[in-house]
VOSE-685218 format. One line per field, with one value per atom (N, C-alpha, C): x, y, z; atom name; residue in one letter; residue number from 1. Coordinates in nm, 2 decimals. Layout:
<atoms>
u [X;...]
v [Y;...]
w [Z;...]
atom [CA;...]
rest [A;...]
nr [NUM;...]
</atoms>
This chain:
<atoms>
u [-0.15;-0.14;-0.01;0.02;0.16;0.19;0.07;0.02;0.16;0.23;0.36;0.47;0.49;0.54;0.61;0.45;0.40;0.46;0.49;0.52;0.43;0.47;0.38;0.25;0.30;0.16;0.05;0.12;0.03;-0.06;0.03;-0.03;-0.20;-0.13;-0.26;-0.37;-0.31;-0.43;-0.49;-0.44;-0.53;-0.64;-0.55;-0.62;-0.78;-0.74;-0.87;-0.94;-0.92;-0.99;-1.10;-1.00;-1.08;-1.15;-1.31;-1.40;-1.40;-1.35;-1.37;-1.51;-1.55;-1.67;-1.61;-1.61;-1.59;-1.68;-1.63;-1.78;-1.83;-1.75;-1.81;-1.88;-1.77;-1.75;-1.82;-1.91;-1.93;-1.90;-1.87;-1.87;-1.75;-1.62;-1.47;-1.40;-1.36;-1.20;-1.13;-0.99;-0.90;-0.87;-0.84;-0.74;-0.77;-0.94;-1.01;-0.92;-0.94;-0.83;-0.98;-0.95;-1.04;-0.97;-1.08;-1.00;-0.99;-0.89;-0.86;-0.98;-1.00;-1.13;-1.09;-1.19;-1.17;-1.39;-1.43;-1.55;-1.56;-1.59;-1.60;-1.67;-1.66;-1.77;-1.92;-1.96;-2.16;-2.18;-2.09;-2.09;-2.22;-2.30;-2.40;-2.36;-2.43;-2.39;-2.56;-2.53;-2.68;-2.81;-2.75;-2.90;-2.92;-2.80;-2.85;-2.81;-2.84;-2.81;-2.68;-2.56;-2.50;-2.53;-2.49;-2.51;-2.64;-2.78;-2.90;-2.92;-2.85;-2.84;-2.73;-2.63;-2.59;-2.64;-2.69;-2.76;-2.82;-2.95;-3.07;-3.01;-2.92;-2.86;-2.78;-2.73;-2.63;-2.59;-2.62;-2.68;-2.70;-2.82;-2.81;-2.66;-2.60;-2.46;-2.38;-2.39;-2.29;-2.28;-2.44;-2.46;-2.43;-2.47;-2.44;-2.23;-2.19;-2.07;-1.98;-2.05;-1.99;-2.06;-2.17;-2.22;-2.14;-2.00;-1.95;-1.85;-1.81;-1.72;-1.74;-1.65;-1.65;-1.57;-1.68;-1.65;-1.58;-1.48;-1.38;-1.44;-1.53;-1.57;-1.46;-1.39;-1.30;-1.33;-1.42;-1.54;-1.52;-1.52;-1.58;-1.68;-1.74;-1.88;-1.97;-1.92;-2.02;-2.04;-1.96;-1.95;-2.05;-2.14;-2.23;-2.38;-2.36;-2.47;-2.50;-2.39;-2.35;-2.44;-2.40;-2.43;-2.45;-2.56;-2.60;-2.54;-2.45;-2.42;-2.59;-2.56;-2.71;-2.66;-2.52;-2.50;-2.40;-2.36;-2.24;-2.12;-2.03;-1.97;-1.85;-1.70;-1.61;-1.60;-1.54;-1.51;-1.42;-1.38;-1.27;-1.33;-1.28;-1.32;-1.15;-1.09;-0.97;-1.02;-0.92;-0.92;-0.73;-0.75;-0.59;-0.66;-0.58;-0.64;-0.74;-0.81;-0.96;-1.05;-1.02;-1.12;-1.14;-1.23;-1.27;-1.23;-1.13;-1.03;-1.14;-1.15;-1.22;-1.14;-1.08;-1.04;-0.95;-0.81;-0.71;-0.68;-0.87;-0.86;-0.87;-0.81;-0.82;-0.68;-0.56;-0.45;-0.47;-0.51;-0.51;-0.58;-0.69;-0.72;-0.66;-0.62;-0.49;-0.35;-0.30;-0.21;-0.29;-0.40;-0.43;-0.42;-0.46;-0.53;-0.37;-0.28;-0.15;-0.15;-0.12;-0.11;-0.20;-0.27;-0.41;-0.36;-0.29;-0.25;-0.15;-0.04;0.07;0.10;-0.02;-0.05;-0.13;-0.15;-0.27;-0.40;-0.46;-0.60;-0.67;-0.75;-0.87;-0.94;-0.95;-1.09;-1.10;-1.24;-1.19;-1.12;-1.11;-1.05;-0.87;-0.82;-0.69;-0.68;-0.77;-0.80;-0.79;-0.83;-0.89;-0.72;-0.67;-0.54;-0.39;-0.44;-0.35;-0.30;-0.17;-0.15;-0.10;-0.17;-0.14;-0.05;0.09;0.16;0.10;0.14;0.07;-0.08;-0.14;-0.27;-0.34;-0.36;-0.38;-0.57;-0.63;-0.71;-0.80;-0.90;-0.90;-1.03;-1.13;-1.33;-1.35;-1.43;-1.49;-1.66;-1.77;-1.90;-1.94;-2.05;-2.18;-2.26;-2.33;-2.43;-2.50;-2.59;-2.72;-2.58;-2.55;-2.47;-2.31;-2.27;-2.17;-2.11;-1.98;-1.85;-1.72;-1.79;-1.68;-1.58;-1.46;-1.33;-1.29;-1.23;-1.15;-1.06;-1.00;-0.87;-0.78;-0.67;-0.63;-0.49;-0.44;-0.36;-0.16;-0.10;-0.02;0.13;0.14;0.26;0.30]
v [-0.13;-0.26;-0.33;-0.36;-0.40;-0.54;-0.59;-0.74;-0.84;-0.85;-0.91;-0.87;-0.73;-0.74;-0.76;-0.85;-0.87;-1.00;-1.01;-1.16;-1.27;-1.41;-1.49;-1.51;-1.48;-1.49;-1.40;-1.24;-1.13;-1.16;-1.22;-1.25;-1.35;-1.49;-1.61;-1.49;-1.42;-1.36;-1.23;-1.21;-1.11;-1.21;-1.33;-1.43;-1.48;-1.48;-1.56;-1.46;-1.35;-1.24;-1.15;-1.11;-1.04;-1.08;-1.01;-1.04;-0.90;-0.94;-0.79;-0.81;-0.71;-0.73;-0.63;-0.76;-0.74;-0.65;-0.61;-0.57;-0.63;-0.71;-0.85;-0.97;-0.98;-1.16;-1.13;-1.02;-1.01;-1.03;-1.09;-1.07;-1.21;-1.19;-1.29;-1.29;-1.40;-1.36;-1.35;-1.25;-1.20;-1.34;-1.44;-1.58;-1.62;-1.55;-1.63;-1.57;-1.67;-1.64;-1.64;-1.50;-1.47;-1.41;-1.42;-1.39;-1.20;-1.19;-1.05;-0.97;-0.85;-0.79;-0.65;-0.59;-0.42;-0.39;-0.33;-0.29;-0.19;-0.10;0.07;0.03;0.10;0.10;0.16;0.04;0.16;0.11;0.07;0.02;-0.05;-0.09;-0.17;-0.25;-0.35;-0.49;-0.48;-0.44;-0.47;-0.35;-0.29;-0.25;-0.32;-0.45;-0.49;-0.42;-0.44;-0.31;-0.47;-0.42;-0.54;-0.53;-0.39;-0.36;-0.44;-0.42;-0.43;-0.61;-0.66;-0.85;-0.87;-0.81;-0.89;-0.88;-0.75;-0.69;-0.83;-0.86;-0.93;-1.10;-1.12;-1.27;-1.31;-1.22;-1.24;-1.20;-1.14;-1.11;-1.20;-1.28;-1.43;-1.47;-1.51;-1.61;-1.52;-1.35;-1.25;-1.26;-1.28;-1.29;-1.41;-1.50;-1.63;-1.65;-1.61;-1.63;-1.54;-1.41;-1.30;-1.34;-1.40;-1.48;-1.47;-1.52;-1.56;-1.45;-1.37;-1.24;-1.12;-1.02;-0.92;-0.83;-0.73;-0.67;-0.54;-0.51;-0.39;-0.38;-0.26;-0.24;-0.16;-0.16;-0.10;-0.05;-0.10;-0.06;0.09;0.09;0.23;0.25;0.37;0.37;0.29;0.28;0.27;0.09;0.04;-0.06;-0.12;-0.01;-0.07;-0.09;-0.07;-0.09;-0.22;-0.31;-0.42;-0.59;-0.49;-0.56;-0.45;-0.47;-0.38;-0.46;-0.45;-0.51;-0.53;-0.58;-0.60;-0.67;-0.62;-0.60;-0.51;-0.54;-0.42;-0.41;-0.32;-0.31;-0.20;-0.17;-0.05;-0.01;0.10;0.16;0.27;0.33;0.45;0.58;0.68;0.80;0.87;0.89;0.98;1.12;1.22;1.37;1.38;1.50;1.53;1.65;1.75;1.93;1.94;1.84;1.84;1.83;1.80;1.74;1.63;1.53;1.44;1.40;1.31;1.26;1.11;1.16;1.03;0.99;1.08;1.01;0.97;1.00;0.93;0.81;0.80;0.69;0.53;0.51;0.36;0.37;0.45;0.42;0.37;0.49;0.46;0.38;0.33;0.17;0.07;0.08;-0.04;-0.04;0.05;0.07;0.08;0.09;0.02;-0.10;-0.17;-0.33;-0.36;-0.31;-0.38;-0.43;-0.26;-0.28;-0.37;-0.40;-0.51;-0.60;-0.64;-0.80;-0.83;-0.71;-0.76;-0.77;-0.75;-0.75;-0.85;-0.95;-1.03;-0.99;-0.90;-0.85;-0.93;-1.02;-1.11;-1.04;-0.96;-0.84;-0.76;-0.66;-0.52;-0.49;-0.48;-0.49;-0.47;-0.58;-0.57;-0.45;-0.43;-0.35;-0.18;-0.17;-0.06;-0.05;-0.13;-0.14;-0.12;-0.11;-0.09;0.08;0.12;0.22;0.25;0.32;0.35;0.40;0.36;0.45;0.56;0.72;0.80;0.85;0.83;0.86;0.84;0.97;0.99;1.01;0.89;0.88;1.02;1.12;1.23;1.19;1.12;1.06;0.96;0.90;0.81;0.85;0.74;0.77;0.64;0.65;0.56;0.60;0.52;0.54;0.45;0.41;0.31;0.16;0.09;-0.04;-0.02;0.10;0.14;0.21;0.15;0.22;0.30;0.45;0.54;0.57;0.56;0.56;0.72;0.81;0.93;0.94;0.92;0.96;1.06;1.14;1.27;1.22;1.25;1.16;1.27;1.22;1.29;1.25;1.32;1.32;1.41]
w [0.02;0.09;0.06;-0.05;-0.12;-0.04;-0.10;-0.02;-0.08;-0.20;-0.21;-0.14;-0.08;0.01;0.17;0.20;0.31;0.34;0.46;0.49;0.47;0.49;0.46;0.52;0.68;0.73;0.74;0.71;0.73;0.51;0.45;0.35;0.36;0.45;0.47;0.57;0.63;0.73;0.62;0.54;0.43;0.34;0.31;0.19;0.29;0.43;0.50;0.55;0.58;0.65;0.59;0.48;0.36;0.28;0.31;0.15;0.11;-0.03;-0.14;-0.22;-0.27;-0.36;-0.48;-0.53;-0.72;-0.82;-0.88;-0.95;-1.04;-1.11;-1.17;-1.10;-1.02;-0.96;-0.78;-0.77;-0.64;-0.50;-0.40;-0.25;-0.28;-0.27;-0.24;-0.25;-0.12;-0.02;-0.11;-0.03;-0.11;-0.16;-0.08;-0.17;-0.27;-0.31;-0.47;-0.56;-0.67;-0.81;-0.91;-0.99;-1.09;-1.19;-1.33;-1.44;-1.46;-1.47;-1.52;-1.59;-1.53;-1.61;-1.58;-1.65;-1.66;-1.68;-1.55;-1.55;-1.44;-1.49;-1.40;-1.33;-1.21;-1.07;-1.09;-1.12;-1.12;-1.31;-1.34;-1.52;-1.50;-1.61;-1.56;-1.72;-1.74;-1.85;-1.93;-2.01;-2.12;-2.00;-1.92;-1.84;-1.69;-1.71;-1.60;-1.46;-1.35;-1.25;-1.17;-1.19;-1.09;-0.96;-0.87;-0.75;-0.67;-0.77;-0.71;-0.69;-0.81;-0.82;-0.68;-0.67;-0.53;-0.39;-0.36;-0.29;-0.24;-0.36;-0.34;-0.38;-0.36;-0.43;-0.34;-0.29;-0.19;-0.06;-0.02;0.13;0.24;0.24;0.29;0.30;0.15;0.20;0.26;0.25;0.32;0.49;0.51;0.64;0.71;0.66;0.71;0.72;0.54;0.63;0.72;0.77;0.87;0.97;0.98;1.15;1.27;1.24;1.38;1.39;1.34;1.33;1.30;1.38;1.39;1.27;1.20;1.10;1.09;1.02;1.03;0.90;0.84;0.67;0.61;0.52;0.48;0.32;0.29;0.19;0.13;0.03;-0.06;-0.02;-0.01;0.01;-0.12;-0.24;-0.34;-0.34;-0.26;-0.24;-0.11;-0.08;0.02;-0.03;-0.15;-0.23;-0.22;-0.26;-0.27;-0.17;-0.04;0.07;0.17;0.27;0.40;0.54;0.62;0.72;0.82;0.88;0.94;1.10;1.20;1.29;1.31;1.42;1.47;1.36;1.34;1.27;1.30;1.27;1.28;1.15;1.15;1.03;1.01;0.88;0.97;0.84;0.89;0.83;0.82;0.76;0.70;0.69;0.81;0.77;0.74;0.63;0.60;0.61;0.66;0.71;0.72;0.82;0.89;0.76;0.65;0.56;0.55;0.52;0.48;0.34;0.38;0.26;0.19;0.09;-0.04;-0.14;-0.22;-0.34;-0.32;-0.23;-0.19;-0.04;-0.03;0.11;0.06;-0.04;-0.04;-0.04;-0.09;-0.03;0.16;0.21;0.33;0.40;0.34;0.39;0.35;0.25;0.26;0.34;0.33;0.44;0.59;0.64;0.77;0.74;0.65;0.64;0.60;0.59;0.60;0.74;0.81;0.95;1.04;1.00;1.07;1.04;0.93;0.88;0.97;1.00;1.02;1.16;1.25;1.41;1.36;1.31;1.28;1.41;1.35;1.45;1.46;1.56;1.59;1.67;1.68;1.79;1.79;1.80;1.82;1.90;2.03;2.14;2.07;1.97;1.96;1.84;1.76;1.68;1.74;1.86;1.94;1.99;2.04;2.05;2.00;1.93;1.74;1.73;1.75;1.68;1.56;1.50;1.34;1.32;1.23;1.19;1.11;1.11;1.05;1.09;1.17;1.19;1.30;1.42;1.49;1.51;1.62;1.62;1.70;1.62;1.66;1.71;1.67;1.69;1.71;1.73;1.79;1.78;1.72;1.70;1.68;1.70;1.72;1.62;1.54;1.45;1.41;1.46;1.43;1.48;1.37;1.40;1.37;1.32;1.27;1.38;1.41;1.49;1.39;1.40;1.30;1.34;1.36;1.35;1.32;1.31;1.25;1.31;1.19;1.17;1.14;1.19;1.15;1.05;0.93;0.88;0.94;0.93;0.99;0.92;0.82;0.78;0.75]
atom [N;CA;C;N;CA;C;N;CA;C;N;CA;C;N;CA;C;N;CA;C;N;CA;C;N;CA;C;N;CA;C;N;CA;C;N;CA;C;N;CA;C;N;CA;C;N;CA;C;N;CA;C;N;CA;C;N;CA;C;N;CA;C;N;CA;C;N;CA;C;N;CA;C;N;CA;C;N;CA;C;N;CA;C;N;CA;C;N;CA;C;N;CA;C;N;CA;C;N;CA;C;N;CA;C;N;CA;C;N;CA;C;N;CA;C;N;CA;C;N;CA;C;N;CA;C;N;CA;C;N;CA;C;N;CA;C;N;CA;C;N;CA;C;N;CA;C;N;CA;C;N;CA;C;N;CA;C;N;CA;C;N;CA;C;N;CA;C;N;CA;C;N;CA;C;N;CA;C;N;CA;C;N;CA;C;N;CA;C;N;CA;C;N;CA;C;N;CA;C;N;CA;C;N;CA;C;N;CA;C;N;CA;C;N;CA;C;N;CA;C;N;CA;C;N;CA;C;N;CA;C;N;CA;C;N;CA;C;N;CA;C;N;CA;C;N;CA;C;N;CA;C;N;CA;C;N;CA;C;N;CA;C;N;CA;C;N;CA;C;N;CA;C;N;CA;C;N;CA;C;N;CA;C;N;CA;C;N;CA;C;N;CA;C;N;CA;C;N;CA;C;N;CA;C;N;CA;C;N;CA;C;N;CA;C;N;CA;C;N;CA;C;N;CA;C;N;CA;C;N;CA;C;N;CA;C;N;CA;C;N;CA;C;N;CA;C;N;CA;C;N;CA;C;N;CA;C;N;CA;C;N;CA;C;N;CA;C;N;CA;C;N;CA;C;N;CA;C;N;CA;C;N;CA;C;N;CA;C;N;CA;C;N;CA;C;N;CA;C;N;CA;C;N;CA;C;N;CA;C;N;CA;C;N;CA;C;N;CA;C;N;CA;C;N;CA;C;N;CA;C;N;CA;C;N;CA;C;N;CA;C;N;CA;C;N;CA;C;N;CA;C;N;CA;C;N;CA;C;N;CA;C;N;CA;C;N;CA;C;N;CA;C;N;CA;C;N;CA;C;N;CA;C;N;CA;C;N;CA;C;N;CA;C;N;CA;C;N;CA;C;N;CA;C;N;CA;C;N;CA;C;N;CA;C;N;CA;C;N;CA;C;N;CA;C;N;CA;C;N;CA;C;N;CA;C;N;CA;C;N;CA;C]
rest [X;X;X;X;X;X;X;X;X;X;X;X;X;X;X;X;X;X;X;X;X;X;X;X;X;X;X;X;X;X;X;X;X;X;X;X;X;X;X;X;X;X;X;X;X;X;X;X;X;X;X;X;X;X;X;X;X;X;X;X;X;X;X;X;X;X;X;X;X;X;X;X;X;X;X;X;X;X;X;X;X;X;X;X;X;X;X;X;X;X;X;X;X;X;X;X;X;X;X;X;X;X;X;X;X;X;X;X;X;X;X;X;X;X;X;X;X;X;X;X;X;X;X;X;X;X;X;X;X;X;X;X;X;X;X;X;X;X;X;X;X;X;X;X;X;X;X;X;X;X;X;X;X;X;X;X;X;X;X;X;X;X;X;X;X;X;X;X;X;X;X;X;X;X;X;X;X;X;X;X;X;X;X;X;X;X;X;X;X;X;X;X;X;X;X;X;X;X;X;X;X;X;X;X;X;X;X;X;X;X;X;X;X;X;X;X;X;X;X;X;X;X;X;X;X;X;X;X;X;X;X;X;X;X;X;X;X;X;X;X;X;X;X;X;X;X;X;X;X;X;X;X;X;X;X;X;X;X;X;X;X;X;X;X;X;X;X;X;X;X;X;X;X;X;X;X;X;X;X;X;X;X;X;X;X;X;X;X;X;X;X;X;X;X;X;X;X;X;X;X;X;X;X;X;X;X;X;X;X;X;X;X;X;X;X;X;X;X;X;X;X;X;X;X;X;X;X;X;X;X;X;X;X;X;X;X;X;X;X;X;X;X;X;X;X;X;X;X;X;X;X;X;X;X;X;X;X;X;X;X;X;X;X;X;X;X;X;X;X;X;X;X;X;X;X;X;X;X;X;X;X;X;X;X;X;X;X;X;X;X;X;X;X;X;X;X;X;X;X;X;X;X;X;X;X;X;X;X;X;X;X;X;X;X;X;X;X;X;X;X;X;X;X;X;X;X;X;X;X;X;X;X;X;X;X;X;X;X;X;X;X;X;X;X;X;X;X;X;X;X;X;X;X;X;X;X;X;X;X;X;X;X;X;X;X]
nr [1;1;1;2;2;2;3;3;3;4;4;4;5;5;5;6;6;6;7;7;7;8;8;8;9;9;9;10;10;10;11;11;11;12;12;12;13;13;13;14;14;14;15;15;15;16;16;16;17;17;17;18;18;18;19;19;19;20;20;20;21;21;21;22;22;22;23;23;23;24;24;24;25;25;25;26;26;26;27;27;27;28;28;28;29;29;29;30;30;30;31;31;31;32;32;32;33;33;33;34;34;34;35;35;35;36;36;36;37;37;37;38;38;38;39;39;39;40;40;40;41;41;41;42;42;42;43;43;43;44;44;44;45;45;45;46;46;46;47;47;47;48;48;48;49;49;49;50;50;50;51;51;51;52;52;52;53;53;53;54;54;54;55;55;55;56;56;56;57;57;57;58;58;58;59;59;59;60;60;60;61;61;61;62;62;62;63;63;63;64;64;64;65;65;65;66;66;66;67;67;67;68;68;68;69;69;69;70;70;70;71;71;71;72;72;72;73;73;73;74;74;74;75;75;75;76;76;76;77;77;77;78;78;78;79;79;79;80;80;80;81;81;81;82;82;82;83;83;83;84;84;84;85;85;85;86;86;86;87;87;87;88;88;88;89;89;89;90;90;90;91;91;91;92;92;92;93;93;93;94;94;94;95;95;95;96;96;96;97;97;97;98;98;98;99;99;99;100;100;100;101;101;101;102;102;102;103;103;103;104;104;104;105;105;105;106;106;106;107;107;107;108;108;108;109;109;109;110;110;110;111;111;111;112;112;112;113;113;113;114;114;114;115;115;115;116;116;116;117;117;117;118;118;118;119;119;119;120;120;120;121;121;121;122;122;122;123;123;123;124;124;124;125;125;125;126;126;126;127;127;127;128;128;128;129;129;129;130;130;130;131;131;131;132;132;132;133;133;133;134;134;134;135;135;135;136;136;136;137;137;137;138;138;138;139;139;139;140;140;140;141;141;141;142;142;142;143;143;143;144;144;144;145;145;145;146;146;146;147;147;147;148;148;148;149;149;149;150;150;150;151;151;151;152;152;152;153;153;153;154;154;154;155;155;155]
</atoms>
């Protein structure tokens, strides 16, 4: 993402766009300021299960405040534990040599989510519109409320 070296406004349009889910501090926008921590993904605290308390804690305020907007999930998968979208939604799938790229796709969702900042995207439609440097749109799928995206990565 290399969100400081982003201009100002593709900066305000990451701070107001983006909700991250913490694995401490749960479901908030990038602009929130939190204290520095170090907790592995799936860690759990004395036994407690974090994933299953936001899930069930937070959900309601997830939905309520995604209500009026359209969602691009850019999510780890293990991060869907977190929260269940519960309408329509896009999403993207990374192939580098026709495999299904994981451990190195959050580079690459952040370098889309550059590029989304810095077209400031407001719809799918401008979304759908968007060419990616490096990544040639190979699929397109439907799946229950999820719009999958594939990507062929091309460098």
């Amino acid at each position: 993402l290399n969100y400081r070296g982003l201009s100002f406004e593709a900066q305000k349009y990451i701070d107001n766009n983006v909700l991250i889910f913490s694995n401490l501090f749960g479901p908030i926008l990038a602009k929130d300021e939190i204290a520095e921590y170090k907790l592995k993904q799936g860690e759990k605290l004395a036994g407690f299960d974090i994933c299953k308390f936001y899930e069930q804690n937070f959900s309601k305020a997830v939905d309520s405040f995604l209500e009026n907007d359209e969602i691009l999930d850019l999510r780890a998968k293990f991060y869907e534990k977190f929260y269940v979208i519960k309408k329509e939604f896009t999403t993207f799938c990374f192939l580098k040599n026709k495999k299904i790229l994981s451990h190195h796709a959050k580079a690459y969702r952040g370098e889309v989510l550059r590029q989304i900042a810095n077209a400031k995207v407001t719809s799918k439609d401008e979304l759908m519109g968007l060419n990616f440097e490096n990544l040639k749109l190979v699929d397109m799928k439907k799946i229950g409320l999820k719009n999958e995206l594939t990507f062929e990565i091309c460098e």
